[in-house]
C-alpha positions in Angstrom: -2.3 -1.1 -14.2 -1.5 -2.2 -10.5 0.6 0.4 -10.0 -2.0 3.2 -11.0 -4.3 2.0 -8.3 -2.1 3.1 -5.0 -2.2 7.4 -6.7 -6.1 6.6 -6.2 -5.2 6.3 -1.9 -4.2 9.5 -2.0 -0.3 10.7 -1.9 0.8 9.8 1.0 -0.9 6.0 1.0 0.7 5.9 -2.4 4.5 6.9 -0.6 4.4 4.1 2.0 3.1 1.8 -0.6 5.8 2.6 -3.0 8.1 2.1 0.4 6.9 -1.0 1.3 7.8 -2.3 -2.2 11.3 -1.5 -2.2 11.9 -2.5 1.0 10.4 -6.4 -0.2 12.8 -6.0 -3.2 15.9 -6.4 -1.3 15.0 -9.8 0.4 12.8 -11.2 -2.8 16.4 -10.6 -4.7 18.5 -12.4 -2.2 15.7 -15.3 -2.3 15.4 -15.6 -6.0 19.5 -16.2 -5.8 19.1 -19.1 -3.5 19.0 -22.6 -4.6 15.9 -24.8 -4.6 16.9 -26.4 -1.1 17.7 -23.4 0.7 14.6 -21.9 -0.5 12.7 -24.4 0.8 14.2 -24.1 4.2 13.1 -20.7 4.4 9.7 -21.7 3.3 9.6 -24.3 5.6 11.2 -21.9 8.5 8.1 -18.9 7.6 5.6 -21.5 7.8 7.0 -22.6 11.2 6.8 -18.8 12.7 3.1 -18.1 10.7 4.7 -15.4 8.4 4.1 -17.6 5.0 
């Protein structure tokens, strides 16, 4: 249902939220790989720079 609300912005809001999704699935993969310890060094590193 999500998904059917970006076609109400309009097409070309709808684009370059479609392209901001893909380009989050790259690094979400690489993070769900990680173990819990390095996972929580990132965390701790985004909370450090205000980005979590």
């Amino acid at each position: 249902m999500g998904l059917e609300l970006y076609e109400g912005a309009g097409p070309a809001g709808a684009g370059r939220a479609f392209d901001a999704l893909e380009q989050l699935a790259e690094p979400a993969g690489v993070l769900d790989e990680l173990g819990p310890e390095a996972r929580r060094a990132v965390r701790h590193r985004l909370r450090r720079t205000g980005r979590a």
